[in-house]
N, C-alpha and C positions, 0 to 999 in steps of 0.2 A: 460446322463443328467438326474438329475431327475424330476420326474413330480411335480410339487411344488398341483398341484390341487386333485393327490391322495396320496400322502408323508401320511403316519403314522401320527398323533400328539404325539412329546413325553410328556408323561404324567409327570405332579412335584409332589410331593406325600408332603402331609402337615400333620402336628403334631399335634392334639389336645391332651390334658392331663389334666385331673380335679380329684381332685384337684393336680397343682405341688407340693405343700410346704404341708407336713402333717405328722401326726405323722405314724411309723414304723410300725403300725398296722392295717394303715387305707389303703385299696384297694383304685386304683385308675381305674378312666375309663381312659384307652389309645385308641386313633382311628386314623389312616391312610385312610387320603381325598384323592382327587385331581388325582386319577387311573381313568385306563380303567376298563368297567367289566370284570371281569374273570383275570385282570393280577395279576401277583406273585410278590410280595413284600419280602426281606429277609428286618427282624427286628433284631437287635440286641440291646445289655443292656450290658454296662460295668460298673463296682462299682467298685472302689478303695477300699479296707477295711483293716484290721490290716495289720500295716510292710509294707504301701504302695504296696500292692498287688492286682492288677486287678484281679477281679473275671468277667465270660463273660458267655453270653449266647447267642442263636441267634435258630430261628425258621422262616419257611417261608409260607405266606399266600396266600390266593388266593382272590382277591378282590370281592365284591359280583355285583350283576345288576349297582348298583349305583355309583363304583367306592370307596367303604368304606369298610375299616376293622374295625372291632371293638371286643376288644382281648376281654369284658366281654363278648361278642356271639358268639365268631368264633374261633374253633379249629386249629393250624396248620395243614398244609398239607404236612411234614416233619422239625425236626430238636432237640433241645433237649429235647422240652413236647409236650406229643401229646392228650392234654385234652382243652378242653375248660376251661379257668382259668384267670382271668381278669391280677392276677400277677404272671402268669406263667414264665416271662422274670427272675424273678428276683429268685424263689426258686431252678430254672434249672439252673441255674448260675453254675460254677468250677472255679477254681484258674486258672487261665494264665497258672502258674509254673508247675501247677500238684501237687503241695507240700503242698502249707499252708492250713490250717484248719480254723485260726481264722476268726470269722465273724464279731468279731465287731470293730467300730473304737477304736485309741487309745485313745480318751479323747470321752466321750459319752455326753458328751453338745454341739458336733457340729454336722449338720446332715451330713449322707450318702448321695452322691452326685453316682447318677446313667446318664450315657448318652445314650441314644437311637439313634440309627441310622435303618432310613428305606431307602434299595436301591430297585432300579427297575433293569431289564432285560438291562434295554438299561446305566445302571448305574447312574442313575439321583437319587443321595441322598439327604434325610431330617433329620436334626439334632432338635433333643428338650433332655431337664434335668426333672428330679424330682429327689426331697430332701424327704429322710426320718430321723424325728428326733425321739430319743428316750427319751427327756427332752422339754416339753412342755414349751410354755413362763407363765415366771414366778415360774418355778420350780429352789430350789435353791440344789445346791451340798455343803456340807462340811465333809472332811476327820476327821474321828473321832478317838481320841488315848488316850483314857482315860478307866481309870480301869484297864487299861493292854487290854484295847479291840483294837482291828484292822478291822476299817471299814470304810463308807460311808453313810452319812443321806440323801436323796435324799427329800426336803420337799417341799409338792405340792402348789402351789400360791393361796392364799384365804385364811380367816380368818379361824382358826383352833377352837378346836382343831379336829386333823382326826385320826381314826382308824389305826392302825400301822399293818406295815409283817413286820415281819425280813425274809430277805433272806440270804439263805446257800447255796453256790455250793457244789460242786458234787466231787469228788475222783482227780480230777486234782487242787482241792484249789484257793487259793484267792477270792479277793472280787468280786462279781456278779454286776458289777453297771449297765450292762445295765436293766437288770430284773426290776431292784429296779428305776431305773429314769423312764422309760415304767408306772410301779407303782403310782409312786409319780403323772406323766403327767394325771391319773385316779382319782386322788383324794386320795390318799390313804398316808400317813409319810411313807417312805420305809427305811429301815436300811440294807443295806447290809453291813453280818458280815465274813469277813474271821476268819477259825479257825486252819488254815495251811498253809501253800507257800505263805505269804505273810511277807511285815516288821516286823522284830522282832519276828514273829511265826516261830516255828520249821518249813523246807522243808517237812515235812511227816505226815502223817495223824496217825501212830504209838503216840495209847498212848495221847491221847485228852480228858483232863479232862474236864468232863461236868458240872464240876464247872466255868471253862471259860464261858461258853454258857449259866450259870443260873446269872453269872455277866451278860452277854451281855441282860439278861431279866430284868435282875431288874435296870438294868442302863434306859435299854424302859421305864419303869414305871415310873421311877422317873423321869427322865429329860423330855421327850416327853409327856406326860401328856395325853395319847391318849384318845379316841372320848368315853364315857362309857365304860373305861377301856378294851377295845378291841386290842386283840395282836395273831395276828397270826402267825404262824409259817412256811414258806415256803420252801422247800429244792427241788434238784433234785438228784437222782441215792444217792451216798452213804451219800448226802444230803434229800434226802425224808426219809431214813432209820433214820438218826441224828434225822429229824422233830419230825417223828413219836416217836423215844425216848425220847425228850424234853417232847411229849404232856403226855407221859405216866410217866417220871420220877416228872415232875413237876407242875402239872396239873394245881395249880391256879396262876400260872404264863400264860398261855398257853389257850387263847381263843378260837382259833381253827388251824387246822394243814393240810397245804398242801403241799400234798405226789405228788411230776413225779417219776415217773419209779425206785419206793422206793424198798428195802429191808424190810420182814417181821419178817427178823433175824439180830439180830447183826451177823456179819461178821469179820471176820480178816482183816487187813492193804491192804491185795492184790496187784492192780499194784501200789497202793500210799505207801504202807511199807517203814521202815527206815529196809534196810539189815542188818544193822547192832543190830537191833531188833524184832530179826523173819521175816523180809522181810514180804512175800506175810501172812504167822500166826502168826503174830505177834497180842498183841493186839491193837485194833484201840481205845476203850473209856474206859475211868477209872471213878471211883468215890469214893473219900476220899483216891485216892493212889491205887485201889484196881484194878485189868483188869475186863472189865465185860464179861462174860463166851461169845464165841462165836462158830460160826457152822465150823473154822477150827482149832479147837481145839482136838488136837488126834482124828479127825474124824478119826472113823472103817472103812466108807464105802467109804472115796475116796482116789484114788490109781492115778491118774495123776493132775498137777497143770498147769494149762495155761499160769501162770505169771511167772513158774519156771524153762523156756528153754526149758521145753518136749513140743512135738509137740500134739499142742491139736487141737479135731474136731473143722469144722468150725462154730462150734457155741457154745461160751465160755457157755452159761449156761448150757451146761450138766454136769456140774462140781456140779451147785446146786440144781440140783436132786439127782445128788447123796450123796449128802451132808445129803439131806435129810433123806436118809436112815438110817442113824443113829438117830434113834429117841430119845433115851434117850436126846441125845447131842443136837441135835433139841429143844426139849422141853424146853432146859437150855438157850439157846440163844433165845429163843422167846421174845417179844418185848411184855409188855402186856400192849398190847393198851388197855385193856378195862381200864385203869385206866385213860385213856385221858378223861377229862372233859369238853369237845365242840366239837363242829362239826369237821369232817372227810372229804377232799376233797381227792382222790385217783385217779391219773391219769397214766398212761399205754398204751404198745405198745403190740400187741400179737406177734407182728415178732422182739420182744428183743432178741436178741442174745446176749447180754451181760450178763444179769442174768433173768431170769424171772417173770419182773416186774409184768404180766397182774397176775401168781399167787399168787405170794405174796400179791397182791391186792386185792384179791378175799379170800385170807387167812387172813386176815385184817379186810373185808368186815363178814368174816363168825365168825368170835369169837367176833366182835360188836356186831353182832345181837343175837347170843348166851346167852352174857351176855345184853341183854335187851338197849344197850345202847341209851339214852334217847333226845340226840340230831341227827342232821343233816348228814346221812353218804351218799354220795354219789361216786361212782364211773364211770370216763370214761374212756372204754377201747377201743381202735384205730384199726382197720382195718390195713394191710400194714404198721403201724407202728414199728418203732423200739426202741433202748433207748436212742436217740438226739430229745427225743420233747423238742423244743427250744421255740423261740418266731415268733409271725407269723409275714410272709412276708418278709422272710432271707431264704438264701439258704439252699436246704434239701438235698445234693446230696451225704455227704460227709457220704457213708456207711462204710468204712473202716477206725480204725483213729490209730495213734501213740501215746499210754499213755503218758500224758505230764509229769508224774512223773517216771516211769518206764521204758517209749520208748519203751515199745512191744506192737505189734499192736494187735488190735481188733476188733471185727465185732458191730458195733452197729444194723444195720439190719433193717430191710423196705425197701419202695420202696422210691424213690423223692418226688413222687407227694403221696403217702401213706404219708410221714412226714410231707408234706408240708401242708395236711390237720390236723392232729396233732395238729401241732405246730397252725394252725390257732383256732379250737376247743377247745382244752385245754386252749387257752388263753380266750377266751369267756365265756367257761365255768367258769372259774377261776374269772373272773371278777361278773359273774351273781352269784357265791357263795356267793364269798367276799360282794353282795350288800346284798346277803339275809342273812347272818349270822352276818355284823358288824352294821345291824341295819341303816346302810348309802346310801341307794340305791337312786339311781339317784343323790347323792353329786358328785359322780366322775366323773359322763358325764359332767357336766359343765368345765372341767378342760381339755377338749379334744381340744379347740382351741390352736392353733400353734400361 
């Protein structure tokens, strides 16, 4: 029988969460009430994200004197992050399947719906949500198909006019919207522009007239009408490389230019290549019809290809060291920034395994200053980072990925929690640029309510 006057009390474990409802970028404080001291609590976070795919995480706590956890004070004491980290639930995340990659939903005007579950020892569980959006109320979306351009205007709520980025993905193509609505939800006209794999654009990055992308500039100007003519250029990976050649081919188009985990040399097509036009050396950008000279170009000095079925080390950027060696060829592919006429954001990982963003950035950073240049250059380079700085408060876990245009895998590189600061930093930082360079500073924080 049992003793009803010494029986254990089972403990109910309650949910607080501040804020539920908020944009994609903004921490939340999560606390677990209603324990004994010292009991273990498992937490978990499920997300639904692209293709209807659960992403999950789960870590387990120890509750403090008072009966309360609270994930912005309190480290786990096993499970997928082991850092004190207010949204660590959600950067520790993995796909259910083991498979998918993508992290964001299919249509980016609705938010991500996360569920939380906290059990106890004796099984007694508590269930709460939070939403993160990436399109703030009052931000409008409309798909843009004019000039032959293929994009998305993400335009922020409030009497304009504002500062404009055009954003550019990266070597796997198409349009960027969530970047660009995060964007617009700050204050800022976002234009995400595909210049590949998307409608009507050729499947390959082979061969991309950057006349396409000086249409996509002057179409900004004219239709958007931006805030003291302020136009930035935003790219990642072999879209920072893009950025930085827009800012240098076309400078008074081009306000200011920000570079993630950019190339400091035009490049060949690599895993986004048309095989059927030089595949991985092919060329990637023309102008007036013409290829612009790049670093795999009868390069001398490299003798294996990563993207071309030989078994390469595991870390694809020693391909562009060795590239380097051939200087002459180097020299011809350089990207001459000094001819960009505005400010310089430069963002990087030192654990890129992909190509070696944090140098090229720093090669970037050193022929600025060389030639005297006269605006805003700043660079941030990442600890534990790799080449998936993303957007903050999404999952960092995914070190290994499947080229979405090639299907050979590669090592992006960092740590979880090394990306996950990243992708939190770089975006702050990016924001505190953007206020000091478009002249708009503190316009966009008005634009942060949900």
């Amino acid at each position: 029988m049992v003793n009803l006057m010494t029986a254990k009390p089972v403990s109910t474990p309650v949910f607080s969460i501040d804020p539920i409802h908020g944009l994609i970028d903004e921490p939340r404080r999560i606390i677990v009430s209603g324990l004994a001291p010292d009991e273990l609590v498992a937490i978990s976070a499920r997300t639904q994200r692209a293709g209807g795919i659960d992403w999950m995480s789960q870590a387990t706590f120890m509750a403090d004197a008072h009966g309360m956890i609270d994930l912005t004070r309190d480290a786990p004491v096993g499970g997928d992050y082991a850092e004190v980290s207010a949204m660590g639930l959600i950067w520790s995340q993995q796909p259910v399947d083991g498979a998918s990659a993508e992290l964001f939903p299919d249509d980016v005007m609705e938010p991500l719906l996360t569920k939380l579950t906290a059990e106890t020892a004796d099984g007694v569980q508590a269930e709460a949500e939070l939403y993160q959006r990436f399109a703030a109320q009052g931000v409008e979306r409309r798909e843009i198909r004019e000039d032959g351009l293929v994009g998305t205007l993400f335009t922020p709520s409030g009497q304009g006019p504002h500062p404009v980025v055009m954003v550019l993905n990266g070597s796997g193509g198409g349009i960027n919207e969530p970047r660009a609505a995060l964007l617009a939800s700050r204050g800022y006209q976002a234009f995400a522009l595909a210049y590949f794999k998307a409608p009507g654009l050729s499947p390959f990055i082979t061969e991309t007239p950057l006349e396409y992308l000086e249409a996509g500039l002057n179409w900004v100007r004219r239709e958007l009408q931006p805030k003291d003519g302020f136009v930035a250029v935003s790219g990642q990976s072999r879209g920072g490389e893009l950025a930085l050649l827009l800012g240098a081919t076309f400078p008074d188009l081009v306000s200011a230019v920000i570079a993630f985990v950019p190339g400091a040399m035009v490049h060949g097509a690599q895993g986004a290549g048309d095989p059927a036009r030089g595949g991985w050396q092919g060329a990637t950008w023309t102008r007036g019809g013409v290829p612009l000279p790049h670093l795999w170009q009868d390069n001398s000095a490299v003798h294996w290809h990563p993207w071309a079925g030989d078994a390469p080390p595991s870390r694809h950027h020693s391909v562009f060291f060795e590239g380097l060696k051939d200087r002459e060829l180097a020299t011809r592919a350089r990207i001459p920034v000094e001819n960009i006429a505005g400010p310089v954001l430069l963002i990087s990982g030192r654990d890129d395994r992909a190509w070696p963003s944090s140098l090229y950035s720093r090669m970037v950073v050193s022929t600025l200053r060389r030639h005297d240049h006269p605006h805003l250059v700043r660079h941030l380079d990442f600890d534990d980072a790799g080449h998936a700085i993303n957007l903050p408060i999404v999952p960092s876990t995914q070190l290994v990925r499947v080229h979405p245009v090639s299907k050979v895998p590669y090592t992006n590189g960092g740590t979880p929690s090394g990306n996950a600061k990243a992708n939190d930093g770089s975006w702050r930082g990016m924001l505190a640029f953007l206020d000091e360079v478009s002249g708009s500073a503190g316009h966009q924080r008005s634009q942060a309510n949900t």
